[in-house]
N, C-alpha and C positions, 0 to 999 in steps of 0.2 A: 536805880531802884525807884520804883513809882510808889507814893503812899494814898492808901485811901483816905476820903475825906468826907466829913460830915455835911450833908448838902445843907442841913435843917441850921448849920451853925456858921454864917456865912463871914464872919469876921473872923473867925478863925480856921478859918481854910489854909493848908499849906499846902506845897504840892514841890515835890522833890523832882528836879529833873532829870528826863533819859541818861544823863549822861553820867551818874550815879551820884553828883554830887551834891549834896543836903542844905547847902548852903549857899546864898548868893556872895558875891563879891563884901568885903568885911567883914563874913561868920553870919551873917544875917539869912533865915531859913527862907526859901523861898516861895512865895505865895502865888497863890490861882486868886488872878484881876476878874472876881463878880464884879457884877454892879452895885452892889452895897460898899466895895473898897474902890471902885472906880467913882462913886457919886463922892465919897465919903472923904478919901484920902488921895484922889487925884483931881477930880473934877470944880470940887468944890472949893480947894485948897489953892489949888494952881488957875482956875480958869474961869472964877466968879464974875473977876472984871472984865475979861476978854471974852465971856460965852454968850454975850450979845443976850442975853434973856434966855436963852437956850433950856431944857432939861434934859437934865444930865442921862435920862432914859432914854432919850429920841437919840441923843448923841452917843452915847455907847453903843447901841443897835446901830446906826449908821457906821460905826468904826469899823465892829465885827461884820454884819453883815454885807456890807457894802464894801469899803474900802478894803480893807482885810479880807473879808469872806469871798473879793472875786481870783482871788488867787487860786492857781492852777500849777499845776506841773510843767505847762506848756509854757508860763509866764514865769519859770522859773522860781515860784513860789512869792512871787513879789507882789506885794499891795498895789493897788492901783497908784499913780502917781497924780501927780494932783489936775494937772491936765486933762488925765484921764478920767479921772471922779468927777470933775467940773461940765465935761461931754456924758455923762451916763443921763441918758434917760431919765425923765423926770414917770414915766412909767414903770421904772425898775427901781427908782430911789423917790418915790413922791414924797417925803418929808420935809426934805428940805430941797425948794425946787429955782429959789435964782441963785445966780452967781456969785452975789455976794456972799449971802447964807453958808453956800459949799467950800468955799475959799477958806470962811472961818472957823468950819465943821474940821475943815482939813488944816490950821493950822494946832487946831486942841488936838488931834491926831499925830502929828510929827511930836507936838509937846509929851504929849503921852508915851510914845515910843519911847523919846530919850528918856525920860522918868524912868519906866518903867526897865528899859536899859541899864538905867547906872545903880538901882535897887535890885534886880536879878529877878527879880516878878517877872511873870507869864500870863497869859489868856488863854481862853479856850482855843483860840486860832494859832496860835503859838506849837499847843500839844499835839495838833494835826498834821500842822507843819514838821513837826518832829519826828509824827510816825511816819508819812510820806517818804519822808526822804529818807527816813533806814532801811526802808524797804526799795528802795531805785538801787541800789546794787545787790538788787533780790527780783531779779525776773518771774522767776517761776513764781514765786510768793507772790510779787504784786500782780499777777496776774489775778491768781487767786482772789486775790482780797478785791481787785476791782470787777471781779463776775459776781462780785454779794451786793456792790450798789455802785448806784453811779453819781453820785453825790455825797458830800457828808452836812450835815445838819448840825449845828452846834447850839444844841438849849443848854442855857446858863439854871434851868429851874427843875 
């Protein structure tokens, strides 16, 4: 069951996942990762000391969009690995653009995961991931749905 959610009310956002159950691991409901609970109750919580000066805005876009966001079907739906984020273009990712910087982007990013793992919280790249792959044992369907676009976009606003 999917529940809708108030975009305008961003702290209290929840968001039930595909798989019908309402609740994350302990009974706890589980929540859509904006950036007001990623700055708020992940970033700022977990990674003040270790985010090098960082804001926690450039850093969640870098998460989604990049790290997270180049996942594909073809990549088996898998984030970039760190290796691979540390080789990406300083044209495709110009924010943060030396090695050190990315290394650190990428360890707030694995932190994040596990967090967000052992809470049962999601992202928006999470929900995508989700619908993708129920439709891979739906040819006909993902056919479909891949002749409406050829990319997905994920605005958090």
């Amino acid at each position: 069951m999917c529940r809708l959610f108030d975009r305008n009310n961003f702290d209290s956002q929840e968001f039930y996942g595909f798989d019908s159950t309402p609740s994350a691991p302990g009974g706890r409901v589980r929540r859509l990762i904006n950036y007001n609970v990623f700055s708020t109750q992940y970033f700022r919580k977990a990674y003040q000391d270790r985010g090098g000066g960082f804001e926690p805005d450039l850093v969640f876009a870098e998460i989604l969009g990049i790290i997270k966001g180049s996942t594909s079907i073809e990549r088996d739906f898998k984030p970039l690995s760190r290796e691979e984020y540390l080789r990406v273009s300083t044209r495709k990712a110009p924010v943060f653009t030396d090695e050190a910087s990315r290394d650190r982007v990428y360890s707030i990013y694995e932190e994040y995961e596990r967090r967000k793992r052992s809470l049962g919280d999601l992202d928006d790249i999470d929900r995508v991931i989700k619908v993708l792959k129920s439709l891979e044992g739906q040819p006909e369907l993902m056919g479909q749905v891949q002749s409406l676009f050829d990319e997905v976009y994920v605005d958090g606003m």
